[in-house]
Residue frames as a rotation matrix with the C-alpha (Angstrom) as fourth column:
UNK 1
0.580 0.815 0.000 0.00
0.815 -0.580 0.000 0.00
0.000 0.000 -1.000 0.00
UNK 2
-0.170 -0.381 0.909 1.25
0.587 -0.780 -0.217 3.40
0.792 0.497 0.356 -1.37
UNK 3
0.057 0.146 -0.988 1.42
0.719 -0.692 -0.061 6.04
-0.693 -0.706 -0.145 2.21
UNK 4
0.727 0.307 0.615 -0.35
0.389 -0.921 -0.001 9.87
0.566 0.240 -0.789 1.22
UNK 5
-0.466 -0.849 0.250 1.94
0.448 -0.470 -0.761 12.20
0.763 -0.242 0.599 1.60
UNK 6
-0.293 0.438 -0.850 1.24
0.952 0.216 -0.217 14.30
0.088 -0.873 -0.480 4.85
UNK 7
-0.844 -0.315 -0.434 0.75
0.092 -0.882 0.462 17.37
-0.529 0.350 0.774 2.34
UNK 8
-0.250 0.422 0.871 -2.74
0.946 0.296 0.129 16.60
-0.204 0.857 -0.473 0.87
UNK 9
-0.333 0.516 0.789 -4.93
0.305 -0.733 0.608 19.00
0.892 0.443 0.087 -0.71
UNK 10
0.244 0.970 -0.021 -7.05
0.515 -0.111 0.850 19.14
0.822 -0.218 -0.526 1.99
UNK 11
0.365 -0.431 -0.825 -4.54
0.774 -0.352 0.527 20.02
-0.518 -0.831 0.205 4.73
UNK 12
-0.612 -0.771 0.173 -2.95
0.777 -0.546 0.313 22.48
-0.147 0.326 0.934 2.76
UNK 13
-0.114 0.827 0.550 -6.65
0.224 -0.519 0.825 24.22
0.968 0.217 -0.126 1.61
UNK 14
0.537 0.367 -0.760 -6.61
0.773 0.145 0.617 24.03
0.337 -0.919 -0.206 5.85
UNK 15
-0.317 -0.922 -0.222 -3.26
0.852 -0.380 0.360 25.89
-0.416 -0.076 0.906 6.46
UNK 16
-0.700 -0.703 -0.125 -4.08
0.714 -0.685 -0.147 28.58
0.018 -0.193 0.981 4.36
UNK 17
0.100 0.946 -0.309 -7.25
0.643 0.175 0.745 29.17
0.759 -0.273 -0.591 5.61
UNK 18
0.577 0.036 -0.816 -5.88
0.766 0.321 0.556 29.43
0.282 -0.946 0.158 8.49
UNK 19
-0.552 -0.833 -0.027 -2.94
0.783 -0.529 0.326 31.51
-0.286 0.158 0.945 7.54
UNK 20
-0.300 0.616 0.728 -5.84
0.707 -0.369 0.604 33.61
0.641 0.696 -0.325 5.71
UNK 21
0.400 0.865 -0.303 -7.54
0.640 -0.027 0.768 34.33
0.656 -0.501 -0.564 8.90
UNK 22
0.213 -0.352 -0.912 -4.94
0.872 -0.352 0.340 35.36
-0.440 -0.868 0.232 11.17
UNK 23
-0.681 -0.629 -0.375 -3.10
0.524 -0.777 0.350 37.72
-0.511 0.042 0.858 8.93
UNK 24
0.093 0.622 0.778 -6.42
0.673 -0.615 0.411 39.48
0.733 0.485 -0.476 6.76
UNK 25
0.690 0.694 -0.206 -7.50
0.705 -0.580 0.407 41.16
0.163 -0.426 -0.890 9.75
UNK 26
0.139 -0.602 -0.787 -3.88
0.268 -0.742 0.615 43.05
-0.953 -0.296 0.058 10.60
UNK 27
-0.742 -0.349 0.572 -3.74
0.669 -0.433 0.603 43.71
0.037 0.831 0.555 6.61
UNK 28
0.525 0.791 0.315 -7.07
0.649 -0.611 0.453 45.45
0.550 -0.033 -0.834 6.75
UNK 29
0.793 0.410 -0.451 -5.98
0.606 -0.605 0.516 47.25
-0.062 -0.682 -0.728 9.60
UNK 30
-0.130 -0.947 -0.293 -2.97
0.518 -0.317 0.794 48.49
-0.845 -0.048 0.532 8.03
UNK 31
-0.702 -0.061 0.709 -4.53
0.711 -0.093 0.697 50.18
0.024 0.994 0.108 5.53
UNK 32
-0.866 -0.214 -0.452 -4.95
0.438 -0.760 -0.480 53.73
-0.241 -0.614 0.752 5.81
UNK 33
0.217 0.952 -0.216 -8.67
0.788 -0.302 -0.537 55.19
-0.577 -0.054 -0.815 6.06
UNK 34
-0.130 -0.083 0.988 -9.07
0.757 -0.652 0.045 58.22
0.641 0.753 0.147 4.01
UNK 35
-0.701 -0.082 -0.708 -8.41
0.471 -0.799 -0.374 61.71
-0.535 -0.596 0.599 5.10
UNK 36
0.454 0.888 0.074 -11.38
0.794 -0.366 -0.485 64.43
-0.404 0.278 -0.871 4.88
UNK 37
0.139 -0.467 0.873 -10.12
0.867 -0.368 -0.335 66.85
0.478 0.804 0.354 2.62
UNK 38
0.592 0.257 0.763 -11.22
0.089 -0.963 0.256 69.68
0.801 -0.084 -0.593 4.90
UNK 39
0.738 -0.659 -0.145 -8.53
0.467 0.344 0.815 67.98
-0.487 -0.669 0.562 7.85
UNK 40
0.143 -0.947 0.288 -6.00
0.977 0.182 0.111 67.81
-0.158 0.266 0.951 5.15
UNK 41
0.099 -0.174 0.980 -6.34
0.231 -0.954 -0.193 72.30
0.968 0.245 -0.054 3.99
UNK 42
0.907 0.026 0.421 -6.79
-0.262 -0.748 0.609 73.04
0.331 -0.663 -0.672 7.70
UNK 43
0.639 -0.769 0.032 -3.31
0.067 0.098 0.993 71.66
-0.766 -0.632 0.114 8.54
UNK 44
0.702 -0.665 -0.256 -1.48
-0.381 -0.046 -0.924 72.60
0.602 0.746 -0.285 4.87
UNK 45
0.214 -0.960 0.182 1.62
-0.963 -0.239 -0.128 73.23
0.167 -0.148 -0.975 6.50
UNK 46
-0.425 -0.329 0.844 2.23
-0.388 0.908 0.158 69.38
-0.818 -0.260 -0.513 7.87
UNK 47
0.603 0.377 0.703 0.38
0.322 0.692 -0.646 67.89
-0.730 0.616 0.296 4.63
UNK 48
0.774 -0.079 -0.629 2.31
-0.609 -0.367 -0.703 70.21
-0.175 0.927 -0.332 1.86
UNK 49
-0.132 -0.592 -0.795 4.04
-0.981 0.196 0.017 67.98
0.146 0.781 -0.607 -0.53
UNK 50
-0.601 -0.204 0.773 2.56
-0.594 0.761 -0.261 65.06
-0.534 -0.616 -0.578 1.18
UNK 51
-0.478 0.656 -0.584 1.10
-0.296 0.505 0.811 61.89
0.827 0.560 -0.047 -0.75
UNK 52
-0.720 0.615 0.321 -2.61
-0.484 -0.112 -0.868 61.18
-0.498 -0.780 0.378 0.91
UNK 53
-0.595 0.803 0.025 -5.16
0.732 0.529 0.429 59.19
0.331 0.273 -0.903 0.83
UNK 54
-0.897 0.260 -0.357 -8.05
-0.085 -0.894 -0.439 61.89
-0.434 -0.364 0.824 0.80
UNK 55
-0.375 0.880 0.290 -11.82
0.903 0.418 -0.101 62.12
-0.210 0.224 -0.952 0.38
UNK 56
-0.676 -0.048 -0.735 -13.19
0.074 -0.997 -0.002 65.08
-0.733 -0.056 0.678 -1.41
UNK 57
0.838 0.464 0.287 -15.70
0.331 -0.014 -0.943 66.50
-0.434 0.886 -0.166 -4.26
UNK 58
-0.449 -0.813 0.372 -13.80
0.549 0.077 0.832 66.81
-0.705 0.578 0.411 -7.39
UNK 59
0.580 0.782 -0.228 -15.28
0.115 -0.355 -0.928 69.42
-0.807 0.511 -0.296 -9.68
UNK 60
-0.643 -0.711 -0.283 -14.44
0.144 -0.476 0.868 70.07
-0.752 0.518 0.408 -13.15
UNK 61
0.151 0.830 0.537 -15.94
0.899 0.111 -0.424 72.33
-0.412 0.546 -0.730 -15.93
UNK 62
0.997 -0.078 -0.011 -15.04
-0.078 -0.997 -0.004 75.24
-0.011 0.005 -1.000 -17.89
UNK 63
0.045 -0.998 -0.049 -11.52
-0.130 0.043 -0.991 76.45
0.991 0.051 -0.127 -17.14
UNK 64
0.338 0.171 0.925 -12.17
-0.933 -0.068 0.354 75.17
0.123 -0.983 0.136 -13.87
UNK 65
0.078 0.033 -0.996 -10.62
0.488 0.870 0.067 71.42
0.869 -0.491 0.052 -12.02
UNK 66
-0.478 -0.487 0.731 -10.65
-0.657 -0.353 -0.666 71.94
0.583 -0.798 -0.151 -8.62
UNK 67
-0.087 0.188 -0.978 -10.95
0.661 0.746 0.084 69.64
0.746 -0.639 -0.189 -5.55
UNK 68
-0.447 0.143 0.883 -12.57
-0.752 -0.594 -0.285 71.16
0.484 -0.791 0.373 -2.47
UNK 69
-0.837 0.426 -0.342 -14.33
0.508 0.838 -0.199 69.20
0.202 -0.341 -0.918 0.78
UNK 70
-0.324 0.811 0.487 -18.17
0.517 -0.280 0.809 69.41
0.792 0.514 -0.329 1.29
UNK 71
0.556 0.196 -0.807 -18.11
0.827 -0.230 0.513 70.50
-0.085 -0.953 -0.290 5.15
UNK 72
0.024 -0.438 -0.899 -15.71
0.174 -0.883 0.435 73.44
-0.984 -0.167 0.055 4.12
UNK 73
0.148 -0.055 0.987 -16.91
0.979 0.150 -0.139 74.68
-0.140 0.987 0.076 0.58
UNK 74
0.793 -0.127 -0.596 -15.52
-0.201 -0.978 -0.060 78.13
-0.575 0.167 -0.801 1.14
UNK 75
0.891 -0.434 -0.130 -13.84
-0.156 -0.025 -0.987 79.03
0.426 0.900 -0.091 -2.28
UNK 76
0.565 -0.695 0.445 -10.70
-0.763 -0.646 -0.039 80.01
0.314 -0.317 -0.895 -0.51
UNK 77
0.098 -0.255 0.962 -10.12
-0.421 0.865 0.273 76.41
-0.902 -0.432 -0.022 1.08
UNK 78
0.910 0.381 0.163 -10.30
-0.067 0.523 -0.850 74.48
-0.409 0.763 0.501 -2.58
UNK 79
-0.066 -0.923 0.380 -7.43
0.183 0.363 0.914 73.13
-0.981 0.130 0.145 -4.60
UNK 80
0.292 -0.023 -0.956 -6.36
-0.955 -0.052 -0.291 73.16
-0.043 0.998 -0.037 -7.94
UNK 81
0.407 0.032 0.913 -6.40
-0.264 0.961 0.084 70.03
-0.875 -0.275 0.399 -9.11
UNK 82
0.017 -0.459 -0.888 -4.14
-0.998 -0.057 0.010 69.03
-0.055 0.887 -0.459 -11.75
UNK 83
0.980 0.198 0.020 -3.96
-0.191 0.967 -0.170 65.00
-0.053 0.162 0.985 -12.92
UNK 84
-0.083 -0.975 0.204 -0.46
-0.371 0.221 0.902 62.90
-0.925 -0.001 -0.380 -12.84
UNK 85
-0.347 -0.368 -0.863 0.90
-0.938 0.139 0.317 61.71
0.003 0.919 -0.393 -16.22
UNK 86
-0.857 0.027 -0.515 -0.14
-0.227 0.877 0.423 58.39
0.463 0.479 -0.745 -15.16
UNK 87
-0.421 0.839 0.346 -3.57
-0.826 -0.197 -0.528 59.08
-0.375 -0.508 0.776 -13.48
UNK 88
0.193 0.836 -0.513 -5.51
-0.974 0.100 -0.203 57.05
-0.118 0.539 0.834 -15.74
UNK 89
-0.251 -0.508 -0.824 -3.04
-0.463 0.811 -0.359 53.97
0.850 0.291 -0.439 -16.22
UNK 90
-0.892 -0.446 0.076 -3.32
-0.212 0.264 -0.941 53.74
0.400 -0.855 -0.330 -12.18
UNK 91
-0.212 0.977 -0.031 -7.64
-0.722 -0.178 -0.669 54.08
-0.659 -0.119 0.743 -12.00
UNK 92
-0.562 0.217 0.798 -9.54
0.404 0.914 0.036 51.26
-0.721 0.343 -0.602 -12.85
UNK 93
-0.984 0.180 0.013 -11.35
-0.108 -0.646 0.756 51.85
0.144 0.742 0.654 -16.07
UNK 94
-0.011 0.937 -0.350 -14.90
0.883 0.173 0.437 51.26
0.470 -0.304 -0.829 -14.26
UNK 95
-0.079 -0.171 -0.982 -13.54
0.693 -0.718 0.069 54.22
-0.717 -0.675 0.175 -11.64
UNK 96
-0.724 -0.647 -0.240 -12.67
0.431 -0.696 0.574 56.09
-0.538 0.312 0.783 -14.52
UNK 97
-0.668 0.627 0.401 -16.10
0.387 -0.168 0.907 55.94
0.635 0.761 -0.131 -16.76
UNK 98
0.390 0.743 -0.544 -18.23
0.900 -0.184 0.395 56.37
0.194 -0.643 -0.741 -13.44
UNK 99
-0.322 -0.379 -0.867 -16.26
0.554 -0.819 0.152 59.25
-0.768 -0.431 0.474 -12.70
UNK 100
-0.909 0.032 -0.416 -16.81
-0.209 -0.897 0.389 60.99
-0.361 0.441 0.822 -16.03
UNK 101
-0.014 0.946 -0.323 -20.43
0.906 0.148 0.396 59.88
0.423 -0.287 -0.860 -15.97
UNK 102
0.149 0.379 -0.914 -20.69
0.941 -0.338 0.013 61.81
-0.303 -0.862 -0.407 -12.84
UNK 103
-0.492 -0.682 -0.541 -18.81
0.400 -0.729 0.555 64.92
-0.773 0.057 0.632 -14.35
UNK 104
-0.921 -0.036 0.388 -20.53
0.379 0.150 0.913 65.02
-0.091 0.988 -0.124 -17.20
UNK 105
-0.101 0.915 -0.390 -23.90
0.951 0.204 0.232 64.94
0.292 -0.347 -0.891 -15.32
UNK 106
0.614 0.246 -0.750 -23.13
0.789 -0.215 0.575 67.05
-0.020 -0.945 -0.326 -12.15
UNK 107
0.385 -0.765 0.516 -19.73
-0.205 -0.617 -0.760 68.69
0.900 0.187 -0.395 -13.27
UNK 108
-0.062 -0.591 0.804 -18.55
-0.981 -0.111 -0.156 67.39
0.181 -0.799 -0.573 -9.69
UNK 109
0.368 0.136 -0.920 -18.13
0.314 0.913 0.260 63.67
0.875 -0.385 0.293 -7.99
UNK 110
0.176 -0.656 0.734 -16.75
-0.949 0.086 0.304 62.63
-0.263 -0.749 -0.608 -4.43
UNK 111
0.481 -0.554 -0.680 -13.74
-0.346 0.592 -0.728 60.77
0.806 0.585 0.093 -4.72
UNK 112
0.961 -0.260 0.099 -11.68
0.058 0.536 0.842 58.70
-0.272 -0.803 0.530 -3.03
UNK 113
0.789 -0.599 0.137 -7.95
0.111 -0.080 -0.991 59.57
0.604 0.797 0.004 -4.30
UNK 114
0.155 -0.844 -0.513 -4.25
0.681 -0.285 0.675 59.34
-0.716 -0.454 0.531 -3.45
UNK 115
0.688 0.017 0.725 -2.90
0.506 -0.728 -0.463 62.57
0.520 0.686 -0.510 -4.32
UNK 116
-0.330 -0.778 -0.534 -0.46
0.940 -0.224 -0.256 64.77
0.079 -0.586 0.806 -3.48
UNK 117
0.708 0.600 -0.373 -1.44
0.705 -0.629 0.326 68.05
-0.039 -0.494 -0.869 -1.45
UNK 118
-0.043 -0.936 0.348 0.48
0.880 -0.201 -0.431 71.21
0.473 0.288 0.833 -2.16
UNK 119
0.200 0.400 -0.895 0.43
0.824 -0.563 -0.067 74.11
-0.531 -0.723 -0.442 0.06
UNK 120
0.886 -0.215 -0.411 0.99
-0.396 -0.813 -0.428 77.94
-0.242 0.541 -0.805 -1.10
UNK 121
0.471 -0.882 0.034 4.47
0.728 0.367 -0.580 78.30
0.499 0.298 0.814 -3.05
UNK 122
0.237 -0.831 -0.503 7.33
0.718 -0.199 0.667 79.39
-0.654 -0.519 0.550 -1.46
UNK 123
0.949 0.140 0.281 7.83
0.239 -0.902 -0.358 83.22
0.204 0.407 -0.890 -2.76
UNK 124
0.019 -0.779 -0.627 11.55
0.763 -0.394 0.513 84.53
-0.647 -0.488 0.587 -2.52
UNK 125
0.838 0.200 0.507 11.72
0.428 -0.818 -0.384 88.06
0.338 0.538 -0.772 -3.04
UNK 126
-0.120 -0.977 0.175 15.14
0.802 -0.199 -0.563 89.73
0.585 0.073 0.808 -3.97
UNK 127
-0.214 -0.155 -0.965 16.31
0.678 -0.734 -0.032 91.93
-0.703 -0.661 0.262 -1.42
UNK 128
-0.865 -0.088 -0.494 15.73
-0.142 -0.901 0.409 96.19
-0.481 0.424 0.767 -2.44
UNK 129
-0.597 0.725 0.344 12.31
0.665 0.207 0.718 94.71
0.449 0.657 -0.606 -3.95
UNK 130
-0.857 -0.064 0.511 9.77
-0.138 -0.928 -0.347 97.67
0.496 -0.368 0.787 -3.65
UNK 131
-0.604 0.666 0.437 6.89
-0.364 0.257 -0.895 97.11
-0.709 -0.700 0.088 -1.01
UNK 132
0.348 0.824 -0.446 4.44
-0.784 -0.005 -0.621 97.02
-0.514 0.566 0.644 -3.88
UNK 133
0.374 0.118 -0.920 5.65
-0.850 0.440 -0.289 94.72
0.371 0.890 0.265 -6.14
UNK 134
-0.923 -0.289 0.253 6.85
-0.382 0.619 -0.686 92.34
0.042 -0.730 -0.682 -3.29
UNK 135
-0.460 0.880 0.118 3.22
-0.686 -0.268 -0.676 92.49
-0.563 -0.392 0.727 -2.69
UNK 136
0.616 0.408 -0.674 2.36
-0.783 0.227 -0.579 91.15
-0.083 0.884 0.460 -6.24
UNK 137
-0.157 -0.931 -0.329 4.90
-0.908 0.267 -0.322 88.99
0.388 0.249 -0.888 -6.24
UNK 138
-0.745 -0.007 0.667 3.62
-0.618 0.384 -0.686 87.40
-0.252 -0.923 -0.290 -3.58
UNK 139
-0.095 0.993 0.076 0.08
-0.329 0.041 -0.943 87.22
-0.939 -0.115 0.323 -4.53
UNK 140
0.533 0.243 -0.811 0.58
-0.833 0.322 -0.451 86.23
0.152 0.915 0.374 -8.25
UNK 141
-0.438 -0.351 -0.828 3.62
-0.445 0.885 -0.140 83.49
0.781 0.307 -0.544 -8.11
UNK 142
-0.733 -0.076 0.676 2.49
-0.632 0.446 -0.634 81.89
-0.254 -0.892 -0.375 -4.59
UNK 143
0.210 0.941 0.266 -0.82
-0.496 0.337 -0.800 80.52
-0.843 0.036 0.537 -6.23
UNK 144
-0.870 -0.042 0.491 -2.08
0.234 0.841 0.487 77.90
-0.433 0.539 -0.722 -8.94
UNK 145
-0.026 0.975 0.221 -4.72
0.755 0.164 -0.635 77.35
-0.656 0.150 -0.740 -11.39
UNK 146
-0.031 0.592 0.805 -6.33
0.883 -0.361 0.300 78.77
0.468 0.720 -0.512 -13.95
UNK 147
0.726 0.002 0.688 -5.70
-0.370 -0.841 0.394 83.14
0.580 -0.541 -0.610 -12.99
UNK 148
-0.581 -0.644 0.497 -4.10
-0.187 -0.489 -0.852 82.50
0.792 -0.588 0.164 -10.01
UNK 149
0.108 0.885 0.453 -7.11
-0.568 -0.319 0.759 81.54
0.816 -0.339 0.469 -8.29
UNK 150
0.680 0.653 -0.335 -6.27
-0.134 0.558 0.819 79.01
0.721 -0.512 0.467 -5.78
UNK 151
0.565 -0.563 0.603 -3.93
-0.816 -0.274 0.509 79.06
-0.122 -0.780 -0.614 -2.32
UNK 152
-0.067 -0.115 0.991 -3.76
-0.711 0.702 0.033 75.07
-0.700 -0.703 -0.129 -2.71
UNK 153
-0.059 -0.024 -0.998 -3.23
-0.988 0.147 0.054 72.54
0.145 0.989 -0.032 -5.37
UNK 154
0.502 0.155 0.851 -3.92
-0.263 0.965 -0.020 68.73
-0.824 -0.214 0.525 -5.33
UNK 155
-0.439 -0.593 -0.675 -2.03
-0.896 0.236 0.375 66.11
-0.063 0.770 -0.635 -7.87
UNK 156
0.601 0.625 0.498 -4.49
-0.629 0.754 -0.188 63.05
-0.493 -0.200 0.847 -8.38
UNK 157
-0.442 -0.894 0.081 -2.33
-0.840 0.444 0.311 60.00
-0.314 0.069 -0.947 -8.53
UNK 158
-0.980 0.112 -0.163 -4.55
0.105 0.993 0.053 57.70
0.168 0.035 -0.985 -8.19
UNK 159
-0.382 0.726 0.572 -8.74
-0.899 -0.435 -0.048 57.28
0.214 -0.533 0.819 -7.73
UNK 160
-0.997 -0.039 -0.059 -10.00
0.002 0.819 -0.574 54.52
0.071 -0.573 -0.817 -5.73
UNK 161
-0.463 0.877 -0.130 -13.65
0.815 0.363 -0.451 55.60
-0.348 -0.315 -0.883 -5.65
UNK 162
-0.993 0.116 0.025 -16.21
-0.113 -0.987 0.111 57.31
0.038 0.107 0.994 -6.74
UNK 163
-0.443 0.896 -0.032 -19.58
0.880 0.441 0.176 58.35
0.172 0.050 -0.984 -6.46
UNK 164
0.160 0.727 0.668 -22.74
0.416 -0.663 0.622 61.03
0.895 0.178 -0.409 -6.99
UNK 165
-0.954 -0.268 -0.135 -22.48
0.274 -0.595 -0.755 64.24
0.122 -0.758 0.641 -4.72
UNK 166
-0.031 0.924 -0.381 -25.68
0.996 -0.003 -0.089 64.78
-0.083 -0.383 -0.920 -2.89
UNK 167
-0.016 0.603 0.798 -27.60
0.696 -0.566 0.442 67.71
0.718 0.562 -0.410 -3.83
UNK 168
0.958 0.287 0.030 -27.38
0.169 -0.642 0.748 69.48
0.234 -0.711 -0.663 -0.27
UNK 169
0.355 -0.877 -0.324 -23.74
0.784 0.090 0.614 69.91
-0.509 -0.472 0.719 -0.72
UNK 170
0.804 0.250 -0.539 -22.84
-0.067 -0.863 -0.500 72.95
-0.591 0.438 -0.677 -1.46
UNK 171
0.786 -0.369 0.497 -20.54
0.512 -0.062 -0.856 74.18
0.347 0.927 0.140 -4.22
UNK 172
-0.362 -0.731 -0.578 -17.52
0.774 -0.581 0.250 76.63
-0.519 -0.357 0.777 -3.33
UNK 173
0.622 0.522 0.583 -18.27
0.702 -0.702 -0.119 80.10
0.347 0.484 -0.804 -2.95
């Protein structure tokens, strides 16, 4: 009589079961919740240049992209929102068609996106520079976007989710 190894199927289909069980739950928990977008503008200074996992409305339309969150939709708080070179390669193409669905529809979505968060830019103004045009200086190179309009700038790396923005959320004003 041929002896079964002490490897069958079945013990092995046991094992990593087992192995399944123990280690899912610490992978889950190692995997970072999104940040609310309106967390990530009120602390710029410790997020700028930082890649994030962030939850926000994404709006685009016009000469307008901008990412802003729905609990702080003052204008001022919003991002420019520019796309990485490989945005699209990295987004599933289901993420990607629902998204411009939504955009198409609504002109906005809330997303689920790693991105990188940029705070104002860093202004250096040559010594002997007169008040005034220090001034401007400031106020034109420090910003992003389409004009100049925005304090804050977002780089979507990646989108992980999306879905329809509920009608009682306001817009940025």
């Amino acid at each position: 009589m041929k002896s079964r190894p002490w490897f069958t199927p079945l013990f092995i289909a046991m094992i990593t079961l087992n192995v399944t069980a123990a280690v899912a739950p610490s992978l889950l928990a190692s995997v970072p919740s999104p940040k609310d977008y309106c967390e990530v503008v009120q602390h710029s200074l410790a997020n700028d240049h930082r890649i994030l996992l962030v939850e926000g409305i994404y709006r685009r339309g016009g000469e307008i992209e901008s990412f802003y969150g729905g609990s702080c939709p003052d204008g001022s708080l919003a991002s420019w929102a520019d796309s990485s070179k490989t945005l699209r390669d990295k987004t599933a193409p289901a993420v990607l068609n629902q998204l411009d669905t939504l955009l198409s529809k609504d002109g906005r979505a809330r997303i689920v996106a790693l991105l990188e968060f940029d705070g104002p830019k860093k202004v250096t103004i040559p010594a002997g520079t007169p008040p005034g045009i220090a001034d401007l200086m400031r106020g034109t190179n420090s910003r992003y976007g389409h004009m100049n309009a925005f304090t804050y700038r977002v780089v979507l790396l990646r989108i992980h989710h999306v879905e329809s923005v509920g009608s009682s959320i306001p817009w940025p004003r």
